[in-house]
C-alpha positions as a printed Julia matrix, in Angstrom:
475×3 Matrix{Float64}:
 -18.22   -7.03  -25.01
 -16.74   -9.85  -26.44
 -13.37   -9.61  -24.91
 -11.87   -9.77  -21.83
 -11.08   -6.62  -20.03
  -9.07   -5.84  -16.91
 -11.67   -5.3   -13.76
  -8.48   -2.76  -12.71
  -9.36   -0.79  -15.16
 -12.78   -1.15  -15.56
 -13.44   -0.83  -11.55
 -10.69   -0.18   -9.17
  -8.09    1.83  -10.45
  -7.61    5.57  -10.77
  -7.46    7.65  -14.27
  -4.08    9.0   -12.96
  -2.52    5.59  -12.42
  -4.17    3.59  -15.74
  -2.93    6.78  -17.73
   1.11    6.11  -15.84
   0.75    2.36  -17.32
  -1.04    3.64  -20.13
   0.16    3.04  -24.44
   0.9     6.92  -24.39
   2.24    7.22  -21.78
   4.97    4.44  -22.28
   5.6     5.12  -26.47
   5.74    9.01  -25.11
   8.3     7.97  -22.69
  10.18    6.15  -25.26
  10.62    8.88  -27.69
  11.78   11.71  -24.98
  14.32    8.96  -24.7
  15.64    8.97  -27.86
  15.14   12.62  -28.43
  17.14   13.53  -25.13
  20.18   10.76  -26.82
  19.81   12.61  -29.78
  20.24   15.87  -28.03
  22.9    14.47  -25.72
  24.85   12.56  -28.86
  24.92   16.12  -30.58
  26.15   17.79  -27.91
  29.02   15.49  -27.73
  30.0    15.72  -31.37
  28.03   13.21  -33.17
  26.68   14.39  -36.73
  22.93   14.94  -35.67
  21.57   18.44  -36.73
  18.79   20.88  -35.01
  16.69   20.47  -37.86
  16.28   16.46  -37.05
  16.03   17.12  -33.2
  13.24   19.46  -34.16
  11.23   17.05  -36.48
  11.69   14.38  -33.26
  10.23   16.74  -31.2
   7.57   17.38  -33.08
   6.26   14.37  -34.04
   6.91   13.18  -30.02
   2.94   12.75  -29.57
   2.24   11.54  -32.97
   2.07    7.7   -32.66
   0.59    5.41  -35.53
  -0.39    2.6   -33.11
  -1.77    0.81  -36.62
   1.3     1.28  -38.02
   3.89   -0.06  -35.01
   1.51   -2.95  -34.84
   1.97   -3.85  -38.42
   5.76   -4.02  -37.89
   6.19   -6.06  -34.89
   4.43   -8.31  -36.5
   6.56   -8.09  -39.31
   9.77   -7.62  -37.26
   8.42   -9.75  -34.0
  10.39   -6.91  -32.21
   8.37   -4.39  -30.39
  11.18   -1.48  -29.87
  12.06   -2.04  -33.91
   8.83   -1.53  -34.43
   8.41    1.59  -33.07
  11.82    2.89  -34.2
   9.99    2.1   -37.57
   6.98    4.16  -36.73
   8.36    6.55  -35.55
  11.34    7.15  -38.2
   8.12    7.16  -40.85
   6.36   10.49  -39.28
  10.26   11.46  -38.75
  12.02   10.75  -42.07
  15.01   13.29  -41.87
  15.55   11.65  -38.18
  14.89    8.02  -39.32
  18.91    7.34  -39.66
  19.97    8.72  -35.94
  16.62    7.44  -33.65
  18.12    4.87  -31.16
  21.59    5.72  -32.49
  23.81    3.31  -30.17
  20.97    1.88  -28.15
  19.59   -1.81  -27.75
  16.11   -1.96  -26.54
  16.5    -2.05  -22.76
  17.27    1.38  -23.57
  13.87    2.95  -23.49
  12.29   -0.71  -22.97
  13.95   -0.67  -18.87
  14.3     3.34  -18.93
  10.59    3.93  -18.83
   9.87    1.11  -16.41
  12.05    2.91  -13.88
  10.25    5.93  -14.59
   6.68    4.29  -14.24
   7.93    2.88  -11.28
   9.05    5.99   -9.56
   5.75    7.82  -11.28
   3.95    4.83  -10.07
   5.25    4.98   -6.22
   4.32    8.93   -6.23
   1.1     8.43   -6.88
   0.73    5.71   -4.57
   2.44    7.61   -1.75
  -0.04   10.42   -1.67
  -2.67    8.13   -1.11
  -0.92    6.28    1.45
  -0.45    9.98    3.13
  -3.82   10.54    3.22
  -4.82    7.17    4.59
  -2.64    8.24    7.47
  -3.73   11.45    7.79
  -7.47    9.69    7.99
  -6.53    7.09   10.57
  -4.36    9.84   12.59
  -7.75   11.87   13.07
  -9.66    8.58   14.24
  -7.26    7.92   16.8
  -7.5    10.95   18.5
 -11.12   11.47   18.15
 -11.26    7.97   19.75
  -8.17    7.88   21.94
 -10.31    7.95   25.42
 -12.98    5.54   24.16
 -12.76    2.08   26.15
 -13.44   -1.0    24.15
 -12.24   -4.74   24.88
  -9.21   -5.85   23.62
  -8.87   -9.47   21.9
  -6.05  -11.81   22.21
  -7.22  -14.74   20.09
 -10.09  -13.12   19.13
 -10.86  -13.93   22.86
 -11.61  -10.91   25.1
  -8.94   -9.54   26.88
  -7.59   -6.15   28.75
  -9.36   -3.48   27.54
  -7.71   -0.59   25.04
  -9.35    2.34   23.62
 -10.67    2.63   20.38
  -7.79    5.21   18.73
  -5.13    3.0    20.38
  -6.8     0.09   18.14
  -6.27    2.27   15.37
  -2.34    3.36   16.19
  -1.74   -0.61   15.33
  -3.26   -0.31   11.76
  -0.99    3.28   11.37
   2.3     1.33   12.84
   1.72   -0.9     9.9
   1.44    1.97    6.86
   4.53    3.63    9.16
   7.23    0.75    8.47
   5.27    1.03    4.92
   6.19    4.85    3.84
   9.61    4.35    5.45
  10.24    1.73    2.76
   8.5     3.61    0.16
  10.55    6.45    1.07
  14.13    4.63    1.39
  12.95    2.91   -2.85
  12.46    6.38   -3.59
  15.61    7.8    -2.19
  17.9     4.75   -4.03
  15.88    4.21   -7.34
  18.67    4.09   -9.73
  18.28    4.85  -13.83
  19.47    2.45  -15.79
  20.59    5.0   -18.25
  22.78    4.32  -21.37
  24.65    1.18  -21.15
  24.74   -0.86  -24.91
  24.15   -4.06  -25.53
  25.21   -6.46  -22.49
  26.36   -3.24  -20.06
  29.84   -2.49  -21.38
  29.39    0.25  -24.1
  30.76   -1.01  -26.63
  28.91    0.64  -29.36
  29.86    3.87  -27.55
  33.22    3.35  -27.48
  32.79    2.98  -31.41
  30.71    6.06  -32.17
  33.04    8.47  -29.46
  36.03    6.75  -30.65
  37.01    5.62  -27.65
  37.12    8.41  -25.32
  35.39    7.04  -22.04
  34.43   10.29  -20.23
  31.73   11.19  -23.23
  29.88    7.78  -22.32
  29.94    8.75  -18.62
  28.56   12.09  -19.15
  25.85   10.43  -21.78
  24.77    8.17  -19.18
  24.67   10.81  -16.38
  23.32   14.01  -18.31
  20.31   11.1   -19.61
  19.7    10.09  -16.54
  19.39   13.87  -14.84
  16.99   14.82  -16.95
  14.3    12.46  -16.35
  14.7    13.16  -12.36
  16.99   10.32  -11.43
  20.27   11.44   -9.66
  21.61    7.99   -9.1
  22.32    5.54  -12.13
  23.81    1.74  -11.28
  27.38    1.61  -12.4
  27.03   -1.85  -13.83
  24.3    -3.43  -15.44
  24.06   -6.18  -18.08
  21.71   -5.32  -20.86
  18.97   -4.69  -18.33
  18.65   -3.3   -15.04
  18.87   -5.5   -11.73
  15.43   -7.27  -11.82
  15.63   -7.3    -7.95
  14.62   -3.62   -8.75
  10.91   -5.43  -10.13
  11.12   -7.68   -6.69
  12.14   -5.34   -4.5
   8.88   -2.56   -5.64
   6.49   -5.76   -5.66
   7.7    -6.52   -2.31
   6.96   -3.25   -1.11
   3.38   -3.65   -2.96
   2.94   -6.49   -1.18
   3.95   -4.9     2.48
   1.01   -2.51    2.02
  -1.29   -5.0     1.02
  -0.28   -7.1     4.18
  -1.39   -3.76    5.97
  -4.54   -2.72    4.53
  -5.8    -6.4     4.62
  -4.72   -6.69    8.54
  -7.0    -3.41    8.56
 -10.07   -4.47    6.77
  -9.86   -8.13    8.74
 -10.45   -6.47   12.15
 -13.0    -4.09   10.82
 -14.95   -6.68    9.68
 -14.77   -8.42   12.76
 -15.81   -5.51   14.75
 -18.8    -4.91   11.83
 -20.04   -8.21   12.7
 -20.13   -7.41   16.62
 -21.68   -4.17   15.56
 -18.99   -1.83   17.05
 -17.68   -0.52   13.6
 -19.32   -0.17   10.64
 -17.36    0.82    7.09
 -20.35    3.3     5.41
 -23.14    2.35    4.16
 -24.89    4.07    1.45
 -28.24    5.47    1.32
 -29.48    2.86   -1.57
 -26.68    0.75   -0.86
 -28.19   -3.4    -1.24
 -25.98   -5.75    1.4
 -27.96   -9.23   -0.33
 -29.8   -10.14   -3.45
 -31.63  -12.35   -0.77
 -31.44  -10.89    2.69
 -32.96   -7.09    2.54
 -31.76   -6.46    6.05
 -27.98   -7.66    5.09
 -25.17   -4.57    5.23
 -21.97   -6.81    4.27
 -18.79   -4.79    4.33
 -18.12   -4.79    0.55
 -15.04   -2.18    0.41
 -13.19   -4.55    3.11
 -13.91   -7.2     1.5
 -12.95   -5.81   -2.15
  -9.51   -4.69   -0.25
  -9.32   -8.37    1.35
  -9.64  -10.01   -2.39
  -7.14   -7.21   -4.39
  -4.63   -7.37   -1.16
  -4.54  -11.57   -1.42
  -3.99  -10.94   -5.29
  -1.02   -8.16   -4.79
   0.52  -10.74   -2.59
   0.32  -13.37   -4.9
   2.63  -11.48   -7.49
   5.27  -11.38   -4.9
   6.35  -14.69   -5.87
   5.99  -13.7    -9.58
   9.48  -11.03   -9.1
  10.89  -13.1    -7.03
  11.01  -15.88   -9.41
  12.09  -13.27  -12.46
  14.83  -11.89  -10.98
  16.18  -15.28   -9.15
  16.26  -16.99  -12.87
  17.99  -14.12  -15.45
  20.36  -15.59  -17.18
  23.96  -13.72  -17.26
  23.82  -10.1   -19.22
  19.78  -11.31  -20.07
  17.46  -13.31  -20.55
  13.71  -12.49  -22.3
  11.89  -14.72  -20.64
  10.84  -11.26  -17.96
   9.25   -9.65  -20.69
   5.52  -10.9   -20.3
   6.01  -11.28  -16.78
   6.6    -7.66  -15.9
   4.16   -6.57  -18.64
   1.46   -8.23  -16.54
   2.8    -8.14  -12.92
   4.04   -4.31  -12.47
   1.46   -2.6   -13.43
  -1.48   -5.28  -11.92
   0.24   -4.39   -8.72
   0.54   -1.09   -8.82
  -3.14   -0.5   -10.16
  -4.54   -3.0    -7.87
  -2.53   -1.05   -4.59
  -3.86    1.92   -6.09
  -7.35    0.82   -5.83
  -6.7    -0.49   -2.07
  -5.57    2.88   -1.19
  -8.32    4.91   -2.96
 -11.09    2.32   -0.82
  -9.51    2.64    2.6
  -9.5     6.09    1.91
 -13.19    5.96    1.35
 -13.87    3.86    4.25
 -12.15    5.79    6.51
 -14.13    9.21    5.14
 -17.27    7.36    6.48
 -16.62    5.16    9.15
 -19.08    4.85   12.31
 -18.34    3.9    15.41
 -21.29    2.49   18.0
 -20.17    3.41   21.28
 -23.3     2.47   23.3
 -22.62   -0.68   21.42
 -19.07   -0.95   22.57
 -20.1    -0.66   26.43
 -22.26   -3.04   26.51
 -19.77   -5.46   25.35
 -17.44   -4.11   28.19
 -20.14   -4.19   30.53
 -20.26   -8.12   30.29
 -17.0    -8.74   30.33
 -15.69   -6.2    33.1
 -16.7    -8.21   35.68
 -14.1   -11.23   35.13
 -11.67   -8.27   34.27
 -12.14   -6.54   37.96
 -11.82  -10.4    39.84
  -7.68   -9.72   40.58
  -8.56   -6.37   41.54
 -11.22   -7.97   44.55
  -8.34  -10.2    45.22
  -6.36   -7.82   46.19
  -8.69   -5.27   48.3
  -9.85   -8.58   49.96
  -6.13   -9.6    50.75
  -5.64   -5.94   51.94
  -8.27   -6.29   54.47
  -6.8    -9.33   56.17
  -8.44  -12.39   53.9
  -6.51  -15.56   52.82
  -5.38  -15.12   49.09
  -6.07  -18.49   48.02
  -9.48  -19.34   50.07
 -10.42  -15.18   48.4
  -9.68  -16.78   44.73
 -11.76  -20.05   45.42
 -14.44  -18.1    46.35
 -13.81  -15.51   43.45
 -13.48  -18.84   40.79
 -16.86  -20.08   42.15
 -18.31  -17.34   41.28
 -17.03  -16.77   38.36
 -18.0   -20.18   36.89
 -21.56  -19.57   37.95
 -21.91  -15.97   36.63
 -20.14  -17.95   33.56
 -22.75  -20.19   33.33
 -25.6   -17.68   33.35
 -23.85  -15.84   30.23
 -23.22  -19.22   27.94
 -25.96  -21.5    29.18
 -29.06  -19.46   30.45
 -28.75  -16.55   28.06
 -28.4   -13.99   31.08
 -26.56  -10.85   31.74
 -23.63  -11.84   33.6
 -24.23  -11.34   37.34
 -21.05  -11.69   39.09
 -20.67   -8.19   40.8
 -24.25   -8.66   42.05
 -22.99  -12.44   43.28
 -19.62  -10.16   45.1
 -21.56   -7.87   46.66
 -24.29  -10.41   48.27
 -21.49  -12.38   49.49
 -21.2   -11.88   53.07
 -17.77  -13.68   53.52
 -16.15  -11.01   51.49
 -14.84   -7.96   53.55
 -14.33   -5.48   50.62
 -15.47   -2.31   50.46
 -18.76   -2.68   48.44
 -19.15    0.88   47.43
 -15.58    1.32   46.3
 -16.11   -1.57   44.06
 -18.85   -0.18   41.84
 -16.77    2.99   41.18
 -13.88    0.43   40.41
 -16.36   -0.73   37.36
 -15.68    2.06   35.5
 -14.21    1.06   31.57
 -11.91    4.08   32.06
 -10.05    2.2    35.08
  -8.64   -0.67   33.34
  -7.62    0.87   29.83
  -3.79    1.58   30.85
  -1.97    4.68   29.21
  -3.69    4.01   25.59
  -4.87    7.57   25.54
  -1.04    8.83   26.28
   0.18    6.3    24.2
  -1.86    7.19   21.19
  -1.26   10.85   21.65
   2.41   10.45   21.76
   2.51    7.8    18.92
   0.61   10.31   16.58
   2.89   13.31   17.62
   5.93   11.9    17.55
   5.97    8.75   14.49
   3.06   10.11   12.55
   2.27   13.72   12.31
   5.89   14.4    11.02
   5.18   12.15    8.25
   2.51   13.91    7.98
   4.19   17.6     8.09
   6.67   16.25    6.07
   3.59   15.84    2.69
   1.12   18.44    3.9
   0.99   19.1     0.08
  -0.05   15.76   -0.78
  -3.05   15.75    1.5
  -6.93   15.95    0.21
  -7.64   13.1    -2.02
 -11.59   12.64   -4.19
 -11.99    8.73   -2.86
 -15.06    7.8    -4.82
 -15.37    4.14   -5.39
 -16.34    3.58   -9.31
 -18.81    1.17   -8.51
C-alpha cells in the first residue's frame, strides 16, 4: 500500500484488456517473434537447427522477470535484456535469438498486435452498447418528450429518437474502428533504419528471401498488409491515428452521459440505482449519477492523450528517435484500458436504465401550450381573423400564462385563457384534441425505425457473435 497503483487497473478496466497490456502478454509476444524468425530464417537457408527451434519453443512461457530486470539495468537496454534472459533458459538457441533484428523488431511488432488485440476487444463492447441503445429506441420510439435547443425547450421528439443521436455518434465510431482494422499494417522485418541491410548480409544479397521474411512474419500473426517502407519503427501516426479514434468514442459516450444527466436531474431518466447504493456521505436522499459521471471524468482523460500522439508522431526524428518510448508505454494502453472501462459502464447503464414517463408528460404538459400558439394562428386565420391582431392577442396571452409559470408558481393556464376568450372564433373542442403530445412529435417514430433498420441493425447482423457482454462495474 505504499505505492502508487493504476485506478485502471485497480477499478475500471477489464481482466481481458489488463491481461492484452499485460508483462506476459508482451515478453510472450516477443518470443513468438523471434521463434517464428527463427523458423522463417531456417526455412530460407540460414544454419538454425530443429533442435534450437524446439528449446525456443519450449521455454516460450518461461520468463525470469528477476533475471531481465537485472540486465537492463546492467545493459540499460530493455530488448537486450530479454534476449539475455531468454538465451539463459535457451542456451543452445542463445547464438540465433534476434538473429538480424534491432529492437523495433518485437519492441513495434507487438504494439501492432496489442493494438489490433486491443481494438477487438473494444469493438465487441462497442457492439453491444449498440445493440443496448438499438432496443431503447424502439421500446421508446412513440414516447413524446420535449426537445431542447439550448437546453431551452423546444419541438417535441420522442424518447428513442433522442437515443438514435447518441447511436449516430458510436455509428461514425465503428466505421472508423472498422476502416483501422481493415488497413492496420505489420511492421514486420525491416533492420536497423528500414533498409535491410543486415539481411542483405545474412541472405547474401538475394532480395526476394527478405520479402518473403517480411511477408511470411507478418501472415502469421494475422496481419495481411505490411508498410513497404518504414525507418526503424513503424509510422507513429499509426499511435495518433488509434488514440484519435479512442478519443472519437470518448467524445461519444461523454455527449451520452451529459444529456442523461441532464434528464436525471429533471427526473425523466435515471442511470440504475442500486438497492444499497449511497448517492451522499451527507444527503441520505441524494441518487447522483456516479457511472455518468465516472464516464464524464475517464472520457475528458482519453481526450487529453490525443494531444500526447499527436505530439509523438509530429516530432520523430528521421529513421528514429527514442524519445516515444515512455510516451507510448504510458499513453496506449491508459487509453485503451480507460475506453475499455467507458464501454463496460455504458453497457451497465444501459442494462438498467429507467425511464419516468408520467414524469415526461408533465413536462410536456406545461410547455405544449406555447408549442400549439401557431397552430391557433392558423385555425383562427382560417376562419376569417386578421393574422397579426390573432398573434397580439395570442402574445398577450402568452406573456400572462408566462407570468403565472415563472412568477406565481402556477400551472401554466394559457389554453384555459384561449378558450375563455370570446374574440377568438376557433373551434374550442378541436383544440383540446389538438393538445395531444403525439400531434407535434413529427416522423421521429418512422425516423427511428428506419435509422435502426437500415444504419444500425446491419452493424449489428454483421457481429451477432460478439453480442452478450457480463457489465459489472468493480466497484
Amino acid at each position: 500500500m505504499n505505492s502508487y497503483k493504476n485506478p485502471l487497473e485497480e477499478r475500471y478496466s477489464s481482466e481481458e484488456m489488463l491481461f492484452n497490456f499485460s508483462h506476459n502478454n508482451k515478453f510472450q509476444n516477443w518470443r513468438k517473434l523471434w521463434i517464428a524468425l527463427a523458423e522463417i530464417e531456417k526455412d530460407l537457408g540460414l544454419e538454425i537447427t530443429d533442435e534450437q527451434i524446439a528449446e525456443l519453443k519450449a521455454n516460450a512461457e518461461n520468463i525470469d522477470y528477476e533475471k531481465a530486470a537485472e540486465y537492463e539495468k546492467k545493459f540499460r537496454h530493455d530488448v537486450m535484456a530479454h534476449v539475455h534472459a531468454y538465451g539463459d533458459v535457451a542456451p543452445s538457441a542463445k547464438g540465433i535469438i534476434h538473429l538480424g533484428a534491432t529492437s523495433a523488431f518485437v519492441g513495434d511488432n507487438t504494439d501492432l498486435i496489442q493494438i489490433r488485440d486491443g481494438l477487438l476487444i473494444l469493438k465487441k463492447k462497442l457492439v453491444n452498447v449498440m445493440k443496448n441503445l438499438a432496443d431503447f429506441a424502439i421500446q421508446y420510439k412513440d414516447l413524446p418528450t420535449l426537445g431542447f435547443t439550448h437546453f431551452q425547450p423546444a419541438q417535441l421528439t420522442t424518447v428513442g429518437k433522442r437515443a438514435t443521436l447518441w447511436l449516430q455518434s458510436l455509428v461514425l465510431d465503428i466505421e472508423e474502428l472498422d476502416f483501422f482494422l481493415e488497413t492496420l499494417r505489420f511492421r514486420g522485418v525491416k533492420g536497423t533504419t528500414g533498409t535491410a541491410a543486415s539481411f542483405l548480409e545474412l541472405f547474401n544479397g538475394d532480395y526476394s528471401k527478405v520479402k518473403h521474411l517480411d511477408k511470411e512474419l507478418s501472415k502469421r500473426f494475422g496481419f495481411e498488409k505490411v508498410f513497404g517502407v518504414s525507418g526503424q519503427t513503424y509510422d507513429r501516426k499509426i499511435d495518433a491515428k488509434v488514440v484519435a479514434l479512442l478519443g472519437n468514442i470518448a467524445q461519444s459516450a461523454h455527449k451520452f452521459t451529459n444529456d442523461l444527466r441532464l434528464l436525471q436531474n429533471l427526473k425523466e431518466i435515471e442511470e440504475p440505482f442500486e438497492k444499497n447504493q449511497i448517492g451522499s456521505s451527507a444527503m441520505a436522499y441524494k441518487r447522483n449519477p456516479m457511472r455518468s459521471e465516472r464516464i464524464g471524468a475517464l472520457a475528458k482523460y482519453v481526450m487529453s492523450l490525443t494531444t500526447s500522439s499527436a505530439m509523438v508522431a509530429s516530432t520523430q526524428w528521421f529513421e528514429r528517435t527514442l524519445d516515444d518510448s515512455a510516451n507510448k508505454r504510458l499513453t496506449i494502453p491508459q487509453a485503451f484500458l480507460a475506453v475499455d472501462a467507458i464501454l463496460l459502464i455504458w453497457n451497465n447503464i444501459m442494462n438498467g436504465i429507467v425511464v419516468y414517463p408520467n414524469r415526461i408528460n408533465k413536462h410536456i404538459m406545461e410547455e405544449l401550450p406555447f408549442m400549439a400558439t401557431e397552430y391557433i394562428i392558423m385555425e383562427e386565420v382560417k376562419a376569417g381573423g386578421d393574422r397579426q391582431e390573432i398573434h397580439e392577442v395570442i402574445r398577450v396571452h402568452s406573456m400572462e400564462a408566462s407570468k403565472q409559470v415563472k412568477v406565481e408558481g402556477k400551472e401554466n393556464d394559457l389554453i384555459e385563457r384561449i378558450l375563455n376568450d370570446h374574440s377568438l372564433k376557433l373551434d374550442k373542442s378541436k383544440l383540446k384534441e389538438v393538445l395531444d403530445p403525439k400531434n407535434f412529435i413529427g416522423f421521429a417514430p418512422i425516423q427511428t425505425e428506419e435509422f435502426i433498420k437500415n444504419e444500425v441493425q446491419p452493424i449489428i447482423d454483421q457481429n451477432k457473435d460478439l453480442i452478450g457482454l457480463e457489465a459489472d462495474l468493480k466497484v
